[in-house]
C-alpha positions as CSV (number, residue, x, y, z in Angstrom):
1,X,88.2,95.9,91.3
2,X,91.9,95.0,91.7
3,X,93.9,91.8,93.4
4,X,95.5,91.7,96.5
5,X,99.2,90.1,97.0
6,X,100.9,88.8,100.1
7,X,104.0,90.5,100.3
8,X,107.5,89.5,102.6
9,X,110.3,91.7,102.7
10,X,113.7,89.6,102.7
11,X,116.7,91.0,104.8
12,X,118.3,92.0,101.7
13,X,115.5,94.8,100.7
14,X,113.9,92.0,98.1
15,X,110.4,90.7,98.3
16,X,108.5,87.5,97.9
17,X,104.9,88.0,96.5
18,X,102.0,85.7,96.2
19,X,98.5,86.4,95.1
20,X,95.8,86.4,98.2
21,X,93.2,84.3,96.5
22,X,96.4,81.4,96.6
23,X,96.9,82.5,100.4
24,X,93.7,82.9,102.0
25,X,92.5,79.9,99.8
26,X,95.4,77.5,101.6
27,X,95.1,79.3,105.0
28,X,91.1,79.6,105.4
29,X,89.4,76.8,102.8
30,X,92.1,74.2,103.1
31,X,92.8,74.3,99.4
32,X,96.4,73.7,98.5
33,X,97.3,73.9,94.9
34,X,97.6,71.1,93.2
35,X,100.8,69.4,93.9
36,X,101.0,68.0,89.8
37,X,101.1,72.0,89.0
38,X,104.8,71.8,90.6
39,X,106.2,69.8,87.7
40,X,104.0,71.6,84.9
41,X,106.1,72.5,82.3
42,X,103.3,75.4,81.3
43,X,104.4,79.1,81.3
44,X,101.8,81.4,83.6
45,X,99.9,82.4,80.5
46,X,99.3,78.3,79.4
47,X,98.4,78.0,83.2
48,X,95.9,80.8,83.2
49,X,94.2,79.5,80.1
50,X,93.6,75.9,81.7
51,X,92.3,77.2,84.6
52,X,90.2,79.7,83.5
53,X,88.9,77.2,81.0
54,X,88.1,74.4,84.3
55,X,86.1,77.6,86.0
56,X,84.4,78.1,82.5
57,X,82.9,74.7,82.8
58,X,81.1,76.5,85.7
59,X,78.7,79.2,84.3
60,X,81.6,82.0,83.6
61,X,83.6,81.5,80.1
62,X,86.6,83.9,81.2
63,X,89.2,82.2,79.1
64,X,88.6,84.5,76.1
65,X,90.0,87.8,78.2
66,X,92.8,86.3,79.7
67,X,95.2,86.8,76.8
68,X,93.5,90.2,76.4
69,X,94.5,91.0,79.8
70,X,98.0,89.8,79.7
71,X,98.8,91.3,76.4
72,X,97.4,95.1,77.8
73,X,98.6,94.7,80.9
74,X,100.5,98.1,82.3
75,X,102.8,97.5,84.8
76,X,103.7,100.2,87.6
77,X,107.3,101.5,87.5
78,X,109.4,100.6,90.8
79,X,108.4,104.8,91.6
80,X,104.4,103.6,91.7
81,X,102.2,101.6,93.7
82,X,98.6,100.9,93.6
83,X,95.7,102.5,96.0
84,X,93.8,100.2,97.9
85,X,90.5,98.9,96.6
86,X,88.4,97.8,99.8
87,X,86.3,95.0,97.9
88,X,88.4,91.9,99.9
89,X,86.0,91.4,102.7
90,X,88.5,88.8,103.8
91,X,88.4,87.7,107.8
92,X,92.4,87.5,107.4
93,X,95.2,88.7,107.3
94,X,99.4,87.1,106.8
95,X,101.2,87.4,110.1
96,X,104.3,89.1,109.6
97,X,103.9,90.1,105.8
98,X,101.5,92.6,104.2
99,X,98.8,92.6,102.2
100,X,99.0,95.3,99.8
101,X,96.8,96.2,96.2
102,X,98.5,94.0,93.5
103,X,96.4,95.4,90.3
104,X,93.5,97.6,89.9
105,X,90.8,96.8,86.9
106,X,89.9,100.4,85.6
107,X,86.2,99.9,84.3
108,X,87.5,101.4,81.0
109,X,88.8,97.2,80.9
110,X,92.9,98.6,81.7
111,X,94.6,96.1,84.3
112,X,97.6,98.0,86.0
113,X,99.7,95.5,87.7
114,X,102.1,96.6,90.4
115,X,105.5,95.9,88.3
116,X,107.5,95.3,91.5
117,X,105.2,92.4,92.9
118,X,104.5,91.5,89.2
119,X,108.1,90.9,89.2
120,X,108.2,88.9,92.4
121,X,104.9,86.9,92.0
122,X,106.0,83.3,90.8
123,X,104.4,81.3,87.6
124,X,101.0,80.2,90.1
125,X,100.2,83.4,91.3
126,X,101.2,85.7,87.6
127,X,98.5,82.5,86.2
128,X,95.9,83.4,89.5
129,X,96.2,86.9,88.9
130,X,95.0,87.2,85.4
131,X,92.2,84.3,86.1
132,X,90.7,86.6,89.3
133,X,91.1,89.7,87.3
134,X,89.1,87.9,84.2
135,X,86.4,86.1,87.0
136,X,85.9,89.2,88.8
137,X,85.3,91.6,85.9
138,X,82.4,88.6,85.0
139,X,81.1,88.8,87.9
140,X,81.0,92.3,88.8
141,X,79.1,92.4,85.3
142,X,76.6,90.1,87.1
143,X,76.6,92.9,90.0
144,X,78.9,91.3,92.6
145,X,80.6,93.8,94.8
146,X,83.2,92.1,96.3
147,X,85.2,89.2,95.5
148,X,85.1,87.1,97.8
149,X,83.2,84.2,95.3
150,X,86.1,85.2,92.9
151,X,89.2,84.3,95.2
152,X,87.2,81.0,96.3
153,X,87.0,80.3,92.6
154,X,90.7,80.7,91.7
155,X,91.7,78.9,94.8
156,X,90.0,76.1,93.8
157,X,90.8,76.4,90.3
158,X,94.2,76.0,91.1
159,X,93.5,73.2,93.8
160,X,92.8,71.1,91.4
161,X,88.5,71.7,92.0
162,X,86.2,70.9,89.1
163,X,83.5,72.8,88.3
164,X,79.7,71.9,86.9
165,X,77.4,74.5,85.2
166,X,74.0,74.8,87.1
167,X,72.1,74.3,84.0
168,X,73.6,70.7,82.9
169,X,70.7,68.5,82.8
170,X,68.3,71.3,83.1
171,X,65.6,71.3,79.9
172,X,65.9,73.6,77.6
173,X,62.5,74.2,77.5
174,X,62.9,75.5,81.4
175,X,62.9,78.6,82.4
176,X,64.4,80.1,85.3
177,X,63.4,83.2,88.0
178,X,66.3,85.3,89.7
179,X,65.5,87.8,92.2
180,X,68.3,90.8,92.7
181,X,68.2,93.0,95.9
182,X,67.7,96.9,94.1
């Protein structure tokens, strides 16, 4: 799996870069990051803690592999880009920017990170990045094959969305059926 970034080219050659699940989550759901997160003193890394941490509340604890992530992170040189990994789904697109492969998980659990939008990506979206990338792996475990569920998640992480476990309140002494498609 891998994250997708917004990118816009300035005049000068330079470019801005924000992660999708951010976009599409302001553009399609309605979910603007939370306006305290403006003033948060919190370097990208705090920020991706405390968010992965609020989506842990939910039924993924994905807070443990964000500082994995960060600290084995490879970024790209400005001579390398990423492929395109067609797990999106999304029904849109930026007008007048592109959307372009951001990071690619390796399933031997190595993040590359495009250096260049690394680079551009402000404190949100370096923080969103490493919570999808964390999320998604989880998920994918759970056999999700696109992630859709994950972007919604992050967008709402960073909206300022709480999240419940499905199993608060449940008995222990329940038990539960799933069904998977083969």
């Amino acid at each position: 799996g891998g994250g997708n970034a917004v990118i816009c080219r300035n005049p000068d050659g330079t470019i801005r870069a924000e992660l999708f699940d951010l976009f599409e989550g302001r553009e399609l759901y309605h979910m603007h990051a939370s306006e305290n997160l403006q003033n948060d003193p919190r370097s990208y890394l705090e920020l991706a803690e405390a968010m992965a941490e609020r989506i842990g509340k939910g039924s993924f604890n994905v807070s443990a592999d964000i500082r994995r992530l960060d600290k084995e992170k490879d970024l790209t040189s400005s001579n390398a880009g990423l492929n395109a990994i067609d797990d999106s789904l999304s029904p849109i697109i930026p007008k007048g920017c592109d959307l372009v492969q951001a990071a690619a998980y390796l399933a031997s659990g190595q993040l590359h990170i495009d250096g260049e939008i690394w680079n551009a990506m402000d404190r949100d979206s370096k923080a969103a990045l490493l919570v999808h990338e964390a999320l998604y792996k989880a998920t994918r475990n759970e056999g999700e094959t696109n992630s859709i569920r994950t972007r919604r998640a992050v967008a709402a992480a960073f909206a300022g969305k709480t999240f419940e476990n499905p199993m608060d309140g449940v008995s222990k002494r329940s038990f539960a059926c799933m069904a998977k498609e083969d």
